[in-house]
C-alpha positions in Angstrom: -34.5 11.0 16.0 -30.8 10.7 15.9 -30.8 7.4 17.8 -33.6 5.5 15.6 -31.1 6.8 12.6 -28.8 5.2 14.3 -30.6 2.3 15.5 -31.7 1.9 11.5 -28.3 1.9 10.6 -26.5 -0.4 12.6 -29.5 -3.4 12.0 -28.7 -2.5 8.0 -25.4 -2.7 8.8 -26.1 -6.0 10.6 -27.8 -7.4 8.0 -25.7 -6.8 5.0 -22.2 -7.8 6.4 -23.8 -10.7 8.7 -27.3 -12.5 7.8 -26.2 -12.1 4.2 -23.0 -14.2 4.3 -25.0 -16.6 6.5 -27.9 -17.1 4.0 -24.9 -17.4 1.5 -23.1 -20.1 3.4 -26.4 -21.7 4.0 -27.3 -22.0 0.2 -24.4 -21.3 -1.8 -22.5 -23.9 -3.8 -19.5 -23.8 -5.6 -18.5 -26.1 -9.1 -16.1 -28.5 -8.2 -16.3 -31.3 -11.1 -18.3 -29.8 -14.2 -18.7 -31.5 -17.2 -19.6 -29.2 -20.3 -22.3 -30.1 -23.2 -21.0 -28.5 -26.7 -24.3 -27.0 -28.3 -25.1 -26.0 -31.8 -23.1 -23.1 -32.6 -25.7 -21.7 -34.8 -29.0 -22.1 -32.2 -26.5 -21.3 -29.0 -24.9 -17.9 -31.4 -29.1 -17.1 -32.7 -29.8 -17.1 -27.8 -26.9 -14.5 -27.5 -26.6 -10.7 -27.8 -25.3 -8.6 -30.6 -22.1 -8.3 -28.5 -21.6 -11.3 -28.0 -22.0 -11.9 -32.0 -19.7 -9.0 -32.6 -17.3 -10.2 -30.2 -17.0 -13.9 -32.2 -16.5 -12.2 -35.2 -13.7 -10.3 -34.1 -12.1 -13.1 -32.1 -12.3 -15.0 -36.2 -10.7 -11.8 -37.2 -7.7 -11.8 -35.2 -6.9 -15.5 -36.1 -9.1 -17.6 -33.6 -10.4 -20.7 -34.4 -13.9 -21.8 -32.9 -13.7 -24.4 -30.8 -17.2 -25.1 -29.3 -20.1 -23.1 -27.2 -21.3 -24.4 -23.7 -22.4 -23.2 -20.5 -23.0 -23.6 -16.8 -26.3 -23.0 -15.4 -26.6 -22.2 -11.2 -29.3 -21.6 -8.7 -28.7 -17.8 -9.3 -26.9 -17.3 -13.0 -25.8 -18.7 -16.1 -22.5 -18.4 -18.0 -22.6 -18.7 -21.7 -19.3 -19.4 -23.6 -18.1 -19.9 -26.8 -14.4 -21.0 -26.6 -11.4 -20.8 -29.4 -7.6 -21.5 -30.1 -5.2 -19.3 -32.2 -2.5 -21.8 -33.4 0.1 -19.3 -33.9 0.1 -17.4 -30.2 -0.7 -20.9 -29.3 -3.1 -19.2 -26.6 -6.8 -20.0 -25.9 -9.9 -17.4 -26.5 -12.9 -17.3 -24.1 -15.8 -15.4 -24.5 -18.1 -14.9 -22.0 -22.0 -14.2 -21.4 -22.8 -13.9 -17.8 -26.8 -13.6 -16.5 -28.1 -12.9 -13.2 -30.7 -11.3 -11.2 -28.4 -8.6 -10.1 -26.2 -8.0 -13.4 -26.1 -8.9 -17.2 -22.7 -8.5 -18.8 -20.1 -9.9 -21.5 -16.7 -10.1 -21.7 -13.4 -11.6 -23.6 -10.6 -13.6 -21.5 -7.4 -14.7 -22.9 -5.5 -17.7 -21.2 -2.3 -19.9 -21.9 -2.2 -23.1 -19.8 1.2 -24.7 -19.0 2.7 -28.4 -18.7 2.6 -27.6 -14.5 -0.6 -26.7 -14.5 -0.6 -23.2 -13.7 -2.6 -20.6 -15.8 -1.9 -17.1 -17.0 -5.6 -15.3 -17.4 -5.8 -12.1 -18.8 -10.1 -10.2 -19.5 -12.0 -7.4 -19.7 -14.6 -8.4 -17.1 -16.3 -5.8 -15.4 -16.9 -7.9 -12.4 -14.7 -8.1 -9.2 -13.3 -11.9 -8.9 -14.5 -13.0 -6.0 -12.0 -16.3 -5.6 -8.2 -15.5 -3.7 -5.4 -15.2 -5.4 -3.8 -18.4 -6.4 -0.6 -19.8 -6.7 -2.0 -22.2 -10.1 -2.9 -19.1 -11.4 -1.6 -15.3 -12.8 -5.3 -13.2 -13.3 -5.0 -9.7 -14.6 -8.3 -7.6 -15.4 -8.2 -4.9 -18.0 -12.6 -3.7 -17.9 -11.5 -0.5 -19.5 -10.3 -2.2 -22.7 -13.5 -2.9 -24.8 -11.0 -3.3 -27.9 -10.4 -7.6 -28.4 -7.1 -6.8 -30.4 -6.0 -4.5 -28.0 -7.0 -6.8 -24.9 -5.0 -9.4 -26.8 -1.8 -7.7 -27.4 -1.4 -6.6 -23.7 -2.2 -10.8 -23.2 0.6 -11.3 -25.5 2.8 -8.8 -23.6 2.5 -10.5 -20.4 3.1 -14.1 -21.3 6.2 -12.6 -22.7 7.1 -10.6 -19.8 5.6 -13.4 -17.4 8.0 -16.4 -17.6 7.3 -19.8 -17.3 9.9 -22.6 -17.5 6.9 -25.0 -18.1 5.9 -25.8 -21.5 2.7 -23.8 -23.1 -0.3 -26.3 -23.8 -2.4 -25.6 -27.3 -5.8 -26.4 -27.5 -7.1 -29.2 -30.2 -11.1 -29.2 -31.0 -10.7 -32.6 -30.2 -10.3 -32.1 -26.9 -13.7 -30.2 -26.2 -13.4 -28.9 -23.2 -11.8 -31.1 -21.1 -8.9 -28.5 -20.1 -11.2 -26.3 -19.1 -12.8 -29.2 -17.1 -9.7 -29.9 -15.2 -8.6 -26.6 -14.2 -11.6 -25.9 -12.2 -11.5 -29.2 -10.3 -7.6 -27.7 -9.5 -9.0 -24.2 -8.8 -11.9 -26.3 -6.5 -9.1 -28.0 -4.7 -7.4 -25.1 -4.1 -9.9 -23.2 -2.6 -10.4 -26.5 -0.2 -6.5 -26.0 0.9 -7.0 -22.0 1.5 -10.4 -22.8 3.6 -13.0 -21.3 1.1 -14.7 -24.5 0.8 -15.4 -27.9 1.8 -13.7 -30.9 1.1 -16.9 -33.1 0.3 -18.4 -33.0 -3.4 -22.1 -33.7 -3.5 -24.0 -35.7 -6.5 -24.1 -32.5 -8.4 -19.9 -32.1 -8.7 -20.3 -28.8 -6.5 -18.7 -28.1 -3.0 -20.2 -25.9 -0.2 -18.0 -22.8 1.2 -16.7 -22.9 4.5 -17.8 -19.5 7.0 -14.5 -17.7 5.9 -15.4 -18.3 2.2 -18.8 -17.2 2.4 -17.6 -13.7 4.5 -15.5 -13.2 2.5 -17.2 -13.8 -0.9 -20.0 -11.8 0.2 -18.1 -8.7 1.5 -16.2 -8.6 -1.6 -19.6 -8.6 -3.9 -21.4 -5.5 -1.1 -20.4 -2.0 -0.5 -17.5 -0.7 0.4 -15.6 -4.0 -0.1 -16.3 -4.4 -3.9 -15.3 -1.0 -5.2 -11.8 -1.7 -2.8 -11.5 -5.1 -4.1 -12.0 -3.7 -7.9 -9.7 -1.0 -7.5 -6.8 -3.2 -6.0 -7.3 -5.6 -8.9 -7.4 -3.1 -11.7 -3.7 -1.4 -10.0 -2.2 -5.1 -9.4 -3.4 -5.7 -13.4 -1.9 -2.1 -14.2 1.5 -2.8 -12.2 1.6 -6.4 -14.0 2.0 -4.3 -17.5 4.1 -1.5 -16.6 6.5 -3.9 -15.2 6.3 -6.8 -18.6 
């Protein structure tokens, strides 16, 4: 009895932190070059929850300006955005609809580009990154704040406390969302240089992940490696603002 127990366990075992990154390197793709469609603000707000309708009010409220609505479908979600520009923080506004099989959820994501390239990212997403840390980029994750004003000012308080001596970029509706556009292609190179993915870019602007990046992407999405990886991001975001 005890040895079919543990028979049971070690082929689940197996499974879960083996075949499943295998099937994921075998089928998983990665956006390297997007380009995004703007939509109808009215038909792509009418498709979205009352959250997310909430949210975009109080984005307005706080002295965002609507920039445009997009999104970027995959094999196995969609991400629905709506993005927006406060002129006097001089910061961009995200917010975020994200649909899959395993999980539905919305969030809001502050950034502030700079003339070198590098990013300062600051959300309330409930979900564990599963990209490395970055030298082009500073990502702190607050879930636990559900209030936007709130979410901004500790946004505020580390781009204060976070110096850059590159010059912050604003965000012009002309533009669209060409910004955005470019900083995943640098994230995408990026993860080519840490060995997460493959050079080559197929026809549709994506990049397969190397056997590290699809370990590694996996085990940080499955049990016990996602609640580690959530909790070492919420302390790294915690020790970020105690120390701004």
């Amino acid at each position: 009895m005890i040895v079919d127990v543990l028979v049971g366990l070690l082929i689940f075992v197996a499974i879960l932190y083996i075949a499943a990154p295998l099937w994921i390197y075998r089928v998983q793709k990665l956006p390297a070059r997007v380009s995004f469609d703007a939509v109808d603000e009215a038909i792509f707000l009418s498709d979205q929850s009352d959250k997310f309708k909430a949210l975009d009010n109080k984005l307005e409220e706080i002295g965002f300006e609507y920039i445009g609505s997009s999104m970027l479908l995959d094999t196995h979600n969609a991400a629905c955005f709506s993005l927006y520009f406060n002129v006097k923080g001089n910061t961009t506004g995200m917010l975020l609809s994200m649909k899959s099989a395993a999980d539905n959820f919305t969030y809001v994501a502050f950034s502030q580009l700079y003339s070198d390239g590098t990013m300062l990212d600051v959300s309330n997403s409930p979900a564990v990154p599963v990209y490395p840390k970055m030298d082009i980029k500073i990502s702190a994750r607050f879930p636990e704040v559900h209030d936007v004003e709130n979410l901004y000012r500790i946004f505020l308080q580390l781009k204060s406390s976070l110096k850059n001596s590159s010059s912050s970029i604003g965000y012009r509706r002309e533009s669209g969302f060409s910004k955005i556009e470019a900083f995943i292609a640098k994230e995408s190179d990026a993860l080519v240089y840490l060995g997460y993915c493959k050079e080559p870019i197929d026809l549709e602007g994506k990049r397969s992940l190397t056997l590290k990046g699809a370990f590694i992407f996996t085990w940080k999405n499955i049990f016990p490696g996602k609640g580690i990886y959530d909790k070492l991001g919420q302390a790294y975001a915690k020790k970020l603002l105690i120390n701004s």
